[in-house]
Each structure stands twice: as C-alpha cells, then as structure tokens.
C-alpha positions in Angstrom: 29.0 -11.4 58.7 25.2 -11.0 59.0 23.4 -9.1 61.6 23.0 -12.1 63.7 26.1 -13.0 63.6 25.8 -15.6 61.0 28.3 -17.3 58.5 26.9 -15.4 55.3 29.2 -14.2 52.7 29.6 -12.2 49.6 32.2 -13.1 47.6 34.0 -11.4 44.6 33.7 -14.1 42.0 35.0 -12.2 38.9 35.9 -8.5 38.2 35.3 -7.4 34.8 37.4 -4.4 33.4 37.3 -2.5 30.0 35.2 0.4 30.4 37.5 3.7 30.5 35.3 5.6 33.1 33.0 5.3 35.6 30.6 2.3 35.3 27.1 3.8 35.9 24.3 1.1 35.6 23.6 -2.5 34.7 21.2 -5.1 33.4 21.1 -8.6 33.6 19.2 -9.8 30.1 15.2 -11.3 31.9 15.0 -13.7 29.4 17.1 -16.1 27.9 16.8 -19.5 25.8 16.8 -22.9 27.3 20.0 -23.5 28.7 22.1 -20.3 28.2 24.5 -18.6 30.6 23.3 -15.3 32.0 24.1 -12.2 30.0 24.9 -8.8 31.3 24.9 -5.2 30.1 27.1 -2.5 31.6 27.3 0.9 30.5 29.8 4.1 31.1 31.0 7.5 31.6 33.3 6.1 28.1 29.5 6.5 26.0 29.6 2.9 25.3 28.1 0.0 26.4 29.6 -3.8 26.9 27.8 -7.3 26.8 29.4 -9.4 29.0 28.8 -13.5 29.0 29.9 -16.4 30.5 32.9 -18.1 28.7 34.1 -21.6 28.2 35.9 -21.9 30.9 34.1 -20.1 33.6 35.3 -17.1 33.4 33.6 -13.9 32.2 34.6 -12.0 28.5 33.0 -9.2 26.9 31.7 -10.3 23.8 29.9 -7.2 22.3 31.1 -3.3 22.5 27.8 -0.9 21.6 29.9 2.3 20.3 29.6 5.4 18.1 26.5 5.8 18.6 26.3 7.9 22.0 28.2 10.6 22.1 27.9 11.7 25.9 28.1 9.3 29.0 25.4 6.7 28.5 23.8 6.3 32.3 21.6 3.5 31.7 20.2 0.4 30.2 17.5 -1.5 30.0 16.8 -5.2 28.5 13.4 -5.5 27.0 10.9 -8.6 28.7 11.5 -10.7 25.9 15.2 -10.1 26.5 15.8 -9.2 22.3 16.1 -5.3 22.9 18.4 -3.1 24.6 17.5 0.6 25.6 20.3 2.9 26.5 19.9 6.1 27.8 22.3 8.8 27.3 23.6 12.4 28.1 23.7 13.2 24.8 19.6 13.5 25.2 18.7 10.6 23.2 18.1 6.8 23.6 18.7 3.8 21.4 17.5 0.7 20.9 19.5 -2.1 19.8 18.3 -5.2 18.4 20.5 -8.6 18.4 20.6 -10.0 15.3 22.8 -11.7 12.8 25.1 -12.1 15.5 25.9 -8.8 16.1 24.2 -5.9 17.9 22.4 -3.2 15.7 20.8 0.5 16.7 17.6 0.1 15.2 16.1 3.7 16.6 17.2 7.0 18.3 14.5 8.6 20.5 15.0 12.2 20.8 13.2 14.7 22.7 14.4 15.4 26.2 16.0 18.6 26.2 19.3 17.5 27.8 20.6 14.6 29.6 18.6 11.2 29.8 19.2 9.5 33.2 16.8 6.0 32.9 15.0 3.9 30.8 12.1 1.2 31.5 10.1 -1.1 29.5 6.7 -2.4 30.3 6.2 -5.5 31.7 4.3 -5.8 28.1 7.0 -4.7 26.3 5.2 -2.5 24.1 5.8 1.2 26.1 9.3 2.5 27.2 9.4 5.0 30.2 12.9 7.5 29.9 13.4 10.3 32.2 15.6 13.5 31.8 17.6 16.1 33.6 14.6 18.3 32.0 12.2 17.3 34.8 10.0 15.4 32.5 9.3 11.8 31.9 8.2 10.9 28.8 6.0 7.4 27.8 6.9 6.0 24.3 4.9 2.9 22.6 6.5 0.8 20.4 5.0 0.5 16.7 5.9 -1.8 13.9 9.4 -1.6 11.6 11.2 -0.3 14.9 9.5 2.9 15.1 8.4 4.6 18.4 5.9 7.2 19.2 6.0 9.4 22.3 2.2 8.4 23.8 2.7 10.9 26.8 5.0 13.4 28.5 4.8 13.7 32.3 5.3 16.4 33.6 5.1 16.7 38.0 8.0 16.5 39.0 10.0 20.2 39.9 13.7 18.6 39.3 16.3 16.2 37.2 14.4 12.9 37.7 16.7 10.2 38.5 15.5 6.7 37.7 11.6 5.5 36.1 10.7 2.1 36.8 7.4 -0.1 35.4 5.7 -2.6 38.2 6.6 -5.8 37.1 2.6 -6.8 36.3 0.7 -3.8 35.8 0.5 -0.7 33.6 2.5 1.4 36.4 5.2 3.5 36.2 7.0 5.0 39.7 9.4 7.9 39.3 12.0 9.4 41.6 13.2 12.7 41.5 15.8 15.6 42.6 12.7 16.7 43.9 12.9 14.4 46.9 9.5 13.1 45.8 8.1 9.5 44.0 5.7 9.9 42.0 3.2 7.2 40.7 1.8 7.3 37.2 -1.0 5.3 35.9 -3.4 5.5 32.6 -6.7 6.7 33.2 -8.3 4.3 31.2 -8.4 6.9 27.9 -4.8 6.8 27.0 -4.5 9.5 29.6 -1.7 9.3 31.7 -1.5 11.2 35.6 0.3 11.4 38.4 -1.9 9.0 40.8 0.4 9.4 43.8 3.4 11.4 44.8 4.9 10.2 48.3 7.0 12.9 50.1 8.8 13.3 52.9 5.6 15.4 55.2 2.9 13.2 53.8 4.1 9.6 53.4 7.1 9.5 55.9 9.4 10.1 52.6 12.7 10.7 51.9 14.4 14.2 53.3 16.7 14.5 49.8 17.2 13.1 46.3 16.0 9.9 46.2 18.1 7.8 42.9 16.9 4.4 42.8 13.7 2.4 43.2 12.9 -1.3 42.6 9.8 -3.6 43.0 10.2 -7.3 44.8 9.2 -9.8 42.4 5.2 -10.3 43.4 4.7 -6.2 43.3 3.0 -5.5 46.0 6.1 -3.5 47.6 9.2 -1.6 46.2 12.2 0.0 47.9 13.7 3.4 46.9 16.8 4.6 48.7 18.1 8.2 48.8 20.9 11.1 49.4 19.1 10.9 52.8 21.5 7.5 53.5 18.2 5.6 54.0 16.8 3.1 52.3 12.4 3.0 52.4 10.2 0.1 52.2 6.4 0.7 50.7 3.6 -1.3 50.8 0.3 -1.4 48.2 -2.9 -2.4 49.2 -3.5 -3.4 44.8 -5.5 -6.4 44.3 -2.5 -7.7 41.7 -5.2 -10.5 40.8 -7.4 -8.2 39.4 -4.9 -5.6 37.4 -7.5 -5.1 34.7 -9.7 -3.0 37.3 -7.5 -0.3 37.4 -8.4 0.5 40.9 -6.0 1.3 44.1 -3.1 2.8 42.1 -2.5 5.5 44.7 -2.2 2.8 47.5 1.5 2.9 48.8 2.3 3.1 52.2 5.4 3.5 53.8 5.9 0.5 55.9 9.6 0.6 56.8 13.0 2.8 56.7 16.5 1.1 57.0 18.7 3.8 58.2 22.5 3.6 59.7 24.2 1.3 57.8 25.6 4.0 54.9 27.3 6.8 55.8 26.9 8.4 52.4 24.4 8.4 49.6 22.8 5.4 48.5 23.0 5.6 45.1 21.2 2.1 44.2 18.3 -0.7 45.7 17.6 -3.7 43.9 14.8 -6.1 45.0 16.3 -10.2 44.3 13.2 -13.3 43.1 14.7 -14.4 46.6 13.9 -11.5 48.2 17.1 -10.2 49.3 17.5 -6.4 49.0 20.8 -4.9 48.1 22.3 -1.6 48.4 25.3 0.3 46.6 26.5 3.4 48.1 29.0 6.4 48.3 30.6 5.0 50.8 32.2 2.3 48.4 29.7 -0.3 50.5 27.1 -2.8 49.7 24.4 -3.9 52.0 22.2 -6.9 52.1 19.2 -6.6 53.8 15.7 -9.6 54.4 12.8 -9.2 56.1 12.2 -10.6 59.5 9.7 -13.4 59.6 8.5 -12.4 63.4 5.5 -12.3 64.6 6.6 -10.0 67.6 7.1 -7.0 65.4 3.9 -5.5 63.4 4.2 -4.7 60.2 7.2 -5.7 58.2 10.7 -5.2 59.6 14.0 -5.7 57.7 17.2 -6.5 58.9 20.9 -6.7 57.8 22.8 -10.0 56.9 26.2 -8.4 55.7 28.3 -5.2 55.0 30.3 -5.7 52.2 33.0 -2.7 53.0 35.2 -1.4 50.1 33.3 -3.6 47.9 34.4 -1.2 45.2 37.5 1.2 45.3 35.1 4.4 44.4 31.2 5.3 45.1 29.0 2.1 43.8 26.6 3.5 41.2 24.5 0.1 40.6 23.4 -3.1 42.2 22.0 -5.9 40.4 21.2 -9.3 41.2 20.7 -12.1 38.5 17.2 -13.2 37.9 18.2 -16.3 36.7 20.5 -16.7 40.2 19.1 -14.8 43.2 22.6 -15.0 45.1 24.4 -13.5 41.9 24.7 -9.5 42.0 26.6 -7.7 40.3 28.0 -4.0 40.8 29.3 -0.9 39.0 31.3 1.8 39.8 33.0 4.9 39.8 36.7 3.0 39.7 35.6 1.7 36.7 35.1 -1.8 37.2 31.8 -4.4 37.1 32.5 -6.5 39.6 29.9 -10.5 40.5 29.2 -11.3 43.5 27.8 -14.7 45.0 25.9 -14.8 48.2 27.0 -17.4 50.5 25.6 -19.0 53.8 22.4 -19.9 56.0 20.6 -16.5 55.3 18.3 -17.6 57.9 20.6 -18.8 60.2 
C-alpha cells in the first residue's frame, strides 16, 4: 500500500540463493548489447562473487562464480560504464578487476594499498578513474592505463573515520564520499590533476546527518543525490551545477539540503538508490524496504518526498543493498544478511 492509499505493489518475483553468508552489495551490469537480458552481480561475506542472468525459461541461474581470489568478505562491486569490467572491493585490502572474456571471467589486476578493509568501489562516468574507499579513512583515486594496469592518481585524505561508500556523479568529474565520520564529503580536481575536498556537508552546517551515514546515490540527471544514515533518515540534496556546462568546473561545492525523510525505519538504513524513473528505495535494519517519489505540488516549496509502500520483512535479516535495474525502473533487487538476493517488481498507479 502507498502513502495515499493506492494499489501499488512490490512483488518478490524470484529469490536467488547460493551465497554462504551475508549478501553485502549489488550491481546491475549499465550497459548491455542489443537485446540481452539484464545481468546482475552480487557479492558476500563467502569472499566470492556471483553473476546472475536471466535463463530460458524465465527464471534466474547463476552463471559465473568469481572465487579464490579474495580472501576476506568482498563488500562491493562495481560494473564499469561500458559494462566489460567488474571492480570488487574486499576486506582483504585489495580490489580486482575482472574482465569478461572468452566466455569466462578473468582477474586482470589487484589494487593494493589501503591498509585494511576496502568498503566501495566507483568508476567514472568516463570509465577511465576508479574511486575505492577503506576502513583506513582514506579514499584513494586510481586511473586506468593501457594492458590492464592502474595507477593510484590521488589519495584523499578528510575524512576522520572508516568511509563507507564513494560514489562518481553520473556526468561530471565528481566524487561524493560518506563516512563513519557522519560527514559527505565532495571531491573535485582542481583543474592540475589536483584533487580536494570541495565540500563536506555535516550535520551543524548543512542540516546533515546525526551518525554514520552508509550509502549515497545520484538520480539520473545529477543535479540531486540521496544519502541515508545510522540516524534512520534518509536526506535529499540539491546542486545549483550548471550540468550543461561541466567543462567550467565551477559550482562544485553547491549542495543543499533540500529534504529529510524520517519515520519510516526504525533501524539503520543501510542503503538508498536513486531509479531513471525516479523512485527512491531504501533497505534497512529493520529487514524493510521503502519506496519513496517526490510530490509534484505546487503547495509545498521546495521539493517534498513521500512514501508509496513499506515492504515489511522484505528480507529475513538486515537489508544491506538496494538496487533497481537501469534497464527496468520497476526492477530492484536486494541483498542481505540471511543470505539471499532477492527481485522485486513494482506494481500499480504510482501516481494514483
């Protein structure tokens, strides 16, 4: 039920098992050829990794286990633009990069250099820099060169405690951190292959989050992102960037908080994603999932966001990721602590 009232659904469409421990992240491959069914990666407490596609007959298999090379949890992964590389962060204080080829999937490089756990990994929109943050407080900027081989272009350090989750804007040069800190923090190059903190939105300054904040994701066009917190709230931000002129380099440090969705978790929110239809989605401690879409009215100033469902015991265990399919914007999927990936559809008059 939606927060009018309305028929809208979210229905478990498939439930896909295999990992031996906690699911921790997920990513839906960006970009695939003409045609082909949407492909997903989930990764685990188990240090491995599983592709999952579409088979034959409807269902979901896993067609690809990524193994023996982690040999700690791996907490995240990330799909590169062109959809041909995989990044996957692990506690063991590396990341590798898997390349799809010859029908099979090979790890083509190990980054090392974090002192301890890895917790997230980003590409640019380019695809030529990867973003990984650490345990170790730093975030560290690599740049891909030719024959598979990274450098490390920058190492950012700002933030005071285990950063959580890095994320690129999805057209400029970028990159948004969240932290143990309670802070965001905004990163941009200066124009000299100098990278700096450009912004850091707190909790005193910027209306902020009161505690850890895990997760952060941009809505499709850029101009806002969503980050959602220990705090149980969820916080909606706003930037004045001209996105049609992202070769000035101007405005970087223009977020504003515009919005906080509050209530509707009664633990931490562990995950936000931002849909191309504009739906946001929550995943939380309290085994929940929450949709959320902004309110087209012209009563209220400023943007305002309200709920269309409450998926309860969505999972058996604390949800650890939400993501929804960009090549279906009412498919999510979900990971979780009980060990299963489970797909969602959206159903019903969302504006109803």
């Amino acid at each position: 039920m939606d927060g009018r009232g309305g028929a809208v659904e979210l229905r478990e469409t498939h439930r896909l098992t295999g990992h031996a421990d906690r699911a921790w992240a997920l990513a839906w491959n960006p970009n695939l050829g003409a045609g082909a069914s949407p492909v997903l990666a989930s990764c685990g407490g188990d240090k491995t990794v599983r592709i999952w596609k579409r088979a034959p007959d409807g269902g979901w298999q896993c067609t690809d286990v990524l193994e023996d090379t982690h040999n700690r949890t791996v907490r995240s992964c990330a799909w590169s633009p062109d959809g041909k590389l995989l990044a996957t962060a692990s506690f063991d204080a590396t990341t590798a990069i898997w390349e799809y080829s010859g029908g099979d999937f090979e790890c083509v490089a190990t980054l090392e250099g974090h002192e301890n756990e890895v917790k997230s990994a980003s590409w640019s929109q380019s695809g030529s820099l990867l973003a990984t943050c650490s345990r170790d407080k730093a975030v560290w900027i690599w740049e891909m060169q030719p024959g598979n081989e990274y450098e490390c272009v920058a190492v950012l350090q700002g933030h005071t405690q285990d950063v959580k989750m890095v994320q690129w804007h999805p057209i400029l040069d970028i990159l948004v951190s969240v932290s143990y800190d309670n802070t965001i923090k905004v990163w941009a190059d200066d124009g000299n292959d100098e990278w700096h903190c450009v912004q850091t939105l707190t909790e005193a300054d910027n209306c902020g989050h009161s505690s850890t904040v895990w997760s952060i994701s941009f809505n499709q066009k850029g101009n806002r992102m969503v980050t959602c917190s220990d705090d149980c709230t969820l916080k909606i931000w706003d930037t004045s960037i001209d996105l049609s002129q992202p070769e000035t380099g101007e405005g970087h440090e223009s977020w504003q908080h515009v919005s906080t969705l509050t209530g509707y978790h009664g633990r931490t929110i562990f995950s936000a994603h931002w849909s191309s239809g504009d739906f946001i989605a929550s995943g939380a401690g309290d085994d929940a999932i929450c949709l959320f879409v902004e309110e087209k009215s012209s009563m209220v100033e400023g943007p305002s966001y309200r709920l269309i469902l409450k998926k309860e015991k969505a999972h058996d265990m604390d949800i650890n990721s939400v993501r929804w399919c960009p090549q279906d914007p009412r498919v999510l999927a979900s990971a979780s602590d009980d060990g299963t990936v489970k797909l969602w559809e959206l159903r019903g008059n969302i504006l109803a």
